[in-house]
N, C-alpha and C positions, 0 to 999 in steps of 0.2 A: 504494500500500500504506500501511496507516495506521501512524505512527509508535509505540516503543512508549515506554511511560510509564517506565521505572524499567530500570537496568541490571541483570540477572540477578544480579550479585556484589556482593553488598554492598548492592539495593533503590535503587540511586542514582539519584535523579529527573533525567531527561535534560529538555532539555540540558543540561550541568554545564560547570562550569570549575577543576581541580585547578589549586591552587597550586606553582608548580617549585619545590621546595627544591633549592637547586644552588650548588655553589663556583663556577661561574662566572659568578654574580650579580655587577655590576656596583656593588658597594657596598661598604662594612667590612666587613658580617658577615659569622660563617661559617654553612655549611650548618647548624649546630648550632641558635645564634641564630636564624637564619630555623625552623626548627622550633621552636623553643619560640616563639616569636610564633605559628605557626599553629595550635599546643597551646592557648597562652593564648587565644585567642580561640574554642579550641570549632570549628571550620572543616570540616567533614563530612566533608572528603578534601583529598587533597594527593597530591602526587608526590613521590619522593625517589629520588637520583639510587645504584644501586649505588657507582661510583666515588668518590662523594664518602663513604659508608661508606667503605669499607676504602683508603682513605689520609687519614682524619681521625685527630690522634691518639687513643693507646688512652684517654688518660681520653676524649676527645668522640666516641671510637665506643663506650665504654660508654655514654656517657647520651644517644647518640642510640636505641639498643638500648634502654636503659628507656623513654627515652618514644615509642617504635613499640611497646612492648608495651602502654605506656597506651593510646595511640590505640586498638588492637586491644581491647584490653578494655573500653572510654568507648565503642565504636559507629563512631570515626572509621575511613575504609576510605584504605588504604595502597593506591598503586600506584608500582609501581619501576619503574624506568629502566635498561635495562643501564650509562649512562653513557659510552657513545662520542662524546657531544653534549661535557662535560667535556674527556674526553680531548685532544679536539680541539680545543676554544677553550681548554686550560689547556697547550695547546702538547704533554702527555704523549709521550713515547717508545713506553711502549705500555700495553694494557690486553689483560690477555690474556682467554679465553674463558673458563678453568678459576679463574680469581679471582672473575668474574661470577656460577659457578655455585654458587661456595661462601660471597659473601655471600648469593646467595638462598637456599641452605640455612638461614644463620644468622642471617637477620633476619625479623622481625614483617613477614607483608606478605598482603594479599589477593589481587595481582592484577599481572602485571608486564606488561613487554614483552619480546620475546625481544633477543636478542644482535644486532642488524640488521645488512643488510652494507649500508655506504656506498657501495660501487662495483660495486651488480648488472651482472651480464649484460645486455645488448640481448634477446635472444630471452624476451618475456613468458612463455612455459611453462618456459625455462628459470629464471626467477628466482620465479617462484610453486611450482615445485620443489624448488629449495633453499630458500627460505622454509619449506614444510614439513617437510623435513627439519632446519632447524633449531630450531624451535619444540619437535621431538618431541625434539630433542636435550637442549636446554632444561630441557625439561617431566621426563627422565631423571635428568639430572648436578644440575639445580638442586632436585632433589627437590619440584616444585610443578606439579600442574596448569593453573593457572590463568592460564599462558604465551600471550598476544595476539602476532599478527603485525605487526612493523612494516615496512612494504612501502618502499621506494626504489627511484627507475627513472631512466633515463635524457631520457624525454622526458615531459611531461603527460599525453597520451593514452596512455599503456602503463597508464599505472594504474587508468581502467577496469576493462580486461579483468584485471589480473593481480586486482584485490581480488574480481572474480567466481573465478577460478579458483581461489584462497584462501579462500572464502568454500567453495567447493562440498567443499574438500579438506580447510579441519580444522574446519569450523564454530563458530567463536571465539564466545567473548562480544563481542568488539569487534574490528574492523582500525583499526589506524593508518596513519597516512600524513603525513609532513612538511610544512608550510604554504610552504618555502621552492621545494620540487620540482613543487609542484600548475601555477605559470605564472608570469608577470612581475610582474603585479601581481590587486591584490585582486580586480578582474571576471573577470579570465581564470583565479582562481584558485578563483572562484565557480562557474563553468561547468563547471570539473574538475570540481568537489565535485557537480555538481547530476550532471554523465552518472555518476561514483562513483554514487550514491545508485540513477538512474536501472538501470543495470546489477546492481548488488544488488540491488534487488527484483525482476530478471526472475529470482532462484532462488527464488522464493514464499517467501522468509522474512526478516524482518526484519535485518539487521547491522548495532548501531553504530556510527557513524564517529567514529575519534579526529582530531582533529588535533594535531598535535605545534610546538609553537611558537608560537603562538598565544594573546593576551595581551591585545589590543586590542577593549575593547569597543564599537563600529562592526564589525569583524572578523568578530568572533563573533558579531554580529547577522544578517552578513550570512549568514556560511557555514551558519549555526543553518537559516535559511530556505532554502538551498539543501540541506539534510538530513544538517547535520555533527549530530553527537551531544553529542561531549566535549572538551575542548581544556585543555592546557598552556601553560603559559607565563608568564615573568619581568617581565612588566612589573607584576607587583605589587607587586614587592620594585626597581624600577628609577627608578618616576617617580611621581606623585601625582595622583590621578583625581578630578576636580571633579566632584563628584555630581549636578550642576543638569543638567551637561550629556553629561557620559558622556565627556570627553575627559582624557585625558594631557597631563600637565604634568611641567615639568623638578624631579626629586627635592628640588632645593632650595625650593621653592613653597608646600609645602604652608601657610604661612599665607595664604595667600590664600582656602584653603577650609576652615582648620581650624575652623570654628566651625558647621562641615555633620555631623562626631560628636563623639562626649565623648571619642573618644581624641583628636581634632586638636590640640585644646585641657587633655590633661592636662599639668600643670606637674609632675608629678612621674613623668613618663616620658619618655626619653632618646628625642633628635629623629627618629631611624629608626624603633623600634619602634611612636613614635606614629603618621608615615605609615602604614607598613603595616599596622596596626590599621583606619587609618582607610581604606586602601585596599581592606583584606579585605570590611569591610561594605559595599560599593558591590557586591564581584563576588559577592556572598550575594543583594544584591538586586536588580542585575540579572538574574543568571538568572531568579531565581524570575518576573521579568517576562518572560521571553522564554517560561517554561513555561510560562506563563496565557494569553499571548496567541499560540502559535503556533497552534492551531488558525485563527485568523481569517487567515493569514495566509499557509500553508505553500501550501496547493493554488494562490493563485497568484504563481508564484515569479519569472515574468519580471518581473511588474511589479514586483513586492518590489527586485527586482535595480538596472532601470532606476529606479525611485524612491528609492534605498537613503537617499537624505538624508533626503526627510521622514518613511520609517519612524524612522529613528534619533533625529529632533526630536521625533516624538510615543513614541518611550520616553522621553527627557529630562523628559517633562512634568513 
């Protein structure tokens, strides 16, 4: 089935990569910071996490709330997080359901994920069940339609079938799925991705796929080809990405590449904001290389898989 060009919400040219805005970024700033960097840079989307709204103080959830509503009005396209990803690595007590639906009421956003449960059921019909049941829940309490499934399972091959069965029951803009749940490592977690793909288009319709976590440009190159769509994730705001070659580097680095943008090397921008400036423009233009060139490359996916290095050396060119 042929892939489709542009996400239904928002026209967003697939395959994409949202930047995490999230407290549980591994650096000084807060969720705050990290969005005005992806303000200032103009950045077409981004992700932002519920949780980190409504526990930032009320002044930095006021002017997080302004500038979602710039975004919103500038063209840039919001997708939210319930936050249970936070919750979790910030150690939290709890995050209840009825907070989640009332920051989605009250913030600028185009397009979320629903409430996910971390610890589904074993029986695939039973958890692509309450999946829809909670999404419609969602879509009620959080006043927004525009509520995506994010699927967790207990084993790799459950996801498959459940993201068909999900796929047939609420017909989403997008399904998500976690990069950490898919297999052990990057191949096996290619191969999920590719039977995913393969199983959605046995419903004659296009879906999608998010990955959640997801950060690494190698990664993303690969699962791109295996018919991932969209992907999250913190290593923009973690480490510093040498643009010759596509790889990650430790946060502290970036002089070694900063004279690859005009942010690397601004003298009058404080040493964080200029990585991740200089970080955002690599994953702008990476993608846009992975758009161009997926057609050459998608229909044959084994070998894409088994040769993933020297695909990834001739995007570096």
């Amino acid at each position: 089935m042929e892939r489709i060009a542009k996400l239904p919400i928002g026209s967003i040219p697939l395959p994409c990569f949202f930047p995490s805005v999230s407290g549980a970024a591994k650096n000084a700033l807060s969720p705050l910071e990290h969005l005005e960097i992806v303000m200032a840079m103009g950045y077409p989307y981004f992700l932002i996490s519920a949780y980190d709204i409504f526990h930032s103080t009320r002044k930095d959830r006021f002017n997080i709330q302004r500038l979602l509503e710039k975004a919103t009005s500038q063209g840039q396209v919001v997708l939210m997080d319930s936050g249970l990803y936070e919750k979790k690595w910030l150690r939290a007590r709890s995050w209840p359901k009825e907070k989640f639906h009332g920051t989605l009421r009250n913030t600028p956003c185009h397009l979320a994920f629903c409430y996910d449960n971390l610890n589904p059921k074993r029986n695939t019909d039973q958890i692509a069940l309450a999946l829809a049941r909670s999404v419609a829940t969602d879509q009620k309490r959080g006043d927004m339609n525009a509520i995506n499934p994010l699927i967790h399972a207990q084993n790799p091959a459950d996801f498959p079938p459940i993201c068909s069965l999900v796929a047939k029951e609420l017909d989403p803009a997008m399904i998500a799925v976690p990069e950490r749940e898919l297999g052990d490592g990057v191949l096996a977690i290619a191969k999920t991705m590719r039977t995913i793909r393969e199983t959605l288009n046995e419903t004659g319709r296009y879906y999608p796929v998010h990955i959640v976590g997801t950060g690494n440009p190698l990664s993303i190159l690969i699962y791109a080809a295996c018919g991932a769509d969209s992907f999250d994730g913190l290593d923009w705001c973690q480490t510093v990405v040498d643009h010759a070659t596509g790889r990650l580097y430790h946060s502290l680095q970036l002089d070694f590449f900063a004279h690859q943008t005009p942010y690397g090397s601004e003298a009058k921008l404080p040493y964080l904001p200029r990585a991740l400036a200089h970080n955002l423009m690599f994953y702008q233009g990476w993608m846009e290389k992975i758009r161009k060139s997926i057609g050459t490359w998608y229909p044959s996916i084994s070998s894409c898989i088994c040769q993933s290095t020297s695909v990834f050396e001739e995007f570096s060119e």
